[in-house]
N, C-alpha and C positions, 0 to 999 in steps of 0.2 A: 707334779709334786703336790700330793694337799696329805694332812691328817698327818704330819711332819714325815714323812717317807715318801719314799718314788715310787712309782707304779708304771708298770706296764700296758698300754693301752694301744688295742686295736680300733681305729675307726673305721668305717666303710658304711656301701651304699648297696644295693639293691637293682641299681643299675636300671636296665632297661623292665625287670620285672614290677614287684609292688614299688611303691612312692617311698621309700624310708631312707633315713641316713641311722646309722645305729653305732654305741659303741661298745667292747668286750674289755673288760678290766683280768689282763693274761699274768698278771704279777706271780702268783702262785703256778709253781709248775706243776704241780699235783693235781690234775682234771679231776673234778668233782661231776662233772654236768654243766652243759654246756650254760642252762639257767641259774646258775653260783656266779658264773663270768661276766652277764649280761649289765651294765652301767642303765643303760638309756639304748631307748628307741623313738625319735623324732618321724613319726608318718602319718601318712594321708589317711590310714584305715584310722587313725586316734583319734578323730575331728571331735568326739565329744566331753574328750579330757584334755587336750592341748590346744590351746588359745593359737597356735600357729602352725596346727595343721594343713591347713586348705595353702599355706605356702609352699609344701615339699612336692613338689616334681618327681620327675624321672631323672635324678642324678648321676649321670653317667661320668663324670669326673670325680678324681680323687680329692676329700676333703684336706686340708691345709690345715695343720697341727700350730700352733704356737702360744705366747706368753703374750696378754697383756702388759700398757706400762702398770696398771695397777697390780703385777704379778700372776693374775690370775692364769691357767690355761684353758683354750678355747679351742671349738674346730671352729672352721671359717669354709660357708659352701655357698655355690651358687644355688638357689630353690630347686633350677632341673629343669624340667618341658612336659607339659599339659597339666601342671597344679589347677586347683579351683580356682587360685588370685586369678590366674591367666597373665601375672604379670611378671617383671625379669625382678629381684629379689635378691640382695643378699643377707645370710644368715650366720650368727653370732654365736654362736652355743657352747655353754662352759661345761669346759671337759668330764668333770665329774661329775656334771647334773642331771646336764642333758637340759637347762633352764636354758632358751631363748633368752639370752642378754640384748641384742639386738637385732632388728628386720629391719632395713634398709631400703626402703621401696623408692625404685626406679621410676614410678608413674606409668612406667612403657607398656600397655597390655591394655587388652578389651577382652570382651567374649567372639566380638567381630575378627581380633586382631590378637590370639595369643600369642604372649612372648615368655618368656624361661631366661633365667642368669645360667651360662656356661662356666666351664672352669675358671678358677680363679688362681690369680696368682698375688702371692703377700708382700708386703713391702717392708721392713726391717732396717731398725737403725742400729748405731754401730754395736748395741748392748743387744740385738738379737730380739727387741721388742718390738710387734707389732705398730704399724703406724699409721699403714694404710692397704688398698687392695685394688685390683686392677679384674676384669673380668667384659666377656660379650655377652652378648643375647641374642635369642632370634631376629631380632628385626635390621640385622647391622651396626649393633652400636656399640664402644666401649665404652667400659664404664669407670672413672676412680671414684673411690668410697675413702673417705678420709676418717682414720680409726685412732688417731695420735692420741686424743685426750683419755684421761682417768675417768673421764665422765662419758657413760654411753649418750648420756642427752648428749653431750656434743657430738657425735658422731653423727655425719651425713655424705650422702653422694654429694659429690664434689662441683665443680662448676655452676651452680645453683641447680642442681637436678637437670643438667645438662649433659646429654654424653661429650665425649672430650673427643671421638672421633665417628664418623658414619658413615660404612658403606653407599657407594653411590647409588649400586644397582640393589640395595637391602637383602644381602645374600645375609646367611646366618655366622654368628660369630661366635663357633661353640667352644672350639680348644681355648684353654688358659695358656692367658698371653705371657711371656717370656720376658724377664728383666733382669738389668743388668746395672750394676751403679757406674754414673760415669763419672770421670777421673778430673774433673772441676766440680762436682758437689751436685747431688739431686740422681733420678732413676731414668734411664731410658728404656 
C-alpha cells in the first residue's frame, strides 16, 4: 500500500542465473511493456549505482513480502551464494523503492571462506507486523535477526552476532527454516 492505493506487486529472483532480486508493479492489468511494470532491480551487475550491490548473491529462495511496525512494506531476503561480500547477509528492501533500508551483516564470510544467507523465514506478531527473521548460511549456522523496532538503527542479528544454532559437521543451511508460534507465548 503507498501513494494512498493497493498495488499489485510481483517480487522475484534470478535464481541460479544473474545476481538480482527484482520487483514488477502488476496493478494495472492492461500490459503496456514489460519496462511500464518494472519497480526496482537490486543486482550484482549495478555495483556502480547501488551502495549494496556486491551483497546480492545467487538467491535461490523466495523473497518474504511484509509490513513494518513503522507501516512501511518491504521484501526481506537472504543476500544468496557467491556475492563479492562473500559473506551470509540479510537484506531489507522497501517495496516500492527498491531502497536498501537495512544489510544485516552476519560477520560470517572470507574470501578463504565464502558464505551466503539462505531462505528466510519471518516472524510476525499478533497485528501481522514484522518483528524478526530467522535464516542459515553456508557455513552451518542459524541465524535470528531481530527487526521489532521502528528504528532500522536498532535492528541487529541477534545473540550478539552469534548464530543461535551450528551444524556440527558445517554442512550448509540453505532451505528457510519453518516456524510455528507455540501455545505459551514466543516462536519455535
Amino acid at each position: 500500500y503507498w501513494g494512498n492505493r493497493w498495488h499489485n506487486v510481483v517480487v522475484g529472483t534470478t535464481g541460479a542465473g544473474p545476481k538480482a532480486v527484482f520487483a514488477l508493479d502488476v496493478t494495472n492489468t492492461e500490459f503496456n511493456g514489460l519496462k511500464s511494470s518494472v519497480l526496482w532491480e537490486l543486482s550484482d551487475a549495478n555495483q556502480s549505482v547501488q551502495a549494496n550491490a556486491d551483497a546480492v548473491g545467487h538467491v535461490l529462495h523466495e523473497p518474504e513480502v511484509g509490513v513494518l511496525a513503522d507501516g512501511r512494506w518491504v521484501v526481506v531476503v537472504g543476500n544468496g551464494y557467491e556475492s563479492r561480500s562473500k559473506r551470509a547477509q540479510l537484506l531489507v528492501v522497501e517495496l516500492q523503492t527498491g531502497r536498501v533500508i537495512a544489510r544485516l551483516d552476519t560477520g560470517v564470510g572470507s574470501d578463504s571462506q565464502p558464505n551466503g544467507l539462505g531462505g528466510v523465514a519471518l516472524v510476525r506478531d499478533g497485528n501481522q507486523l514484522i518483528t524478526g527473521a530467522f535464516a542459515g548460511d553456508l557455513r552451518g549456522n542459524v541465524w535470528k535477526f531481530d527487526l521489532a523496532s521502528t528504528q532500522p538503527s536498532e535492528w541487529k542479528v541477534s545473540y550478539g552476532k552469534k548464530p543461535m544454532y551450528t551444524v556440527q559437521d558445517g554442512r550448509a543451511i540453505t532451505a528457510a527454516p519453518v516456524t510455528v508460534t507455540h501455545p505459551l507465548g514466543g516462536v519455535v
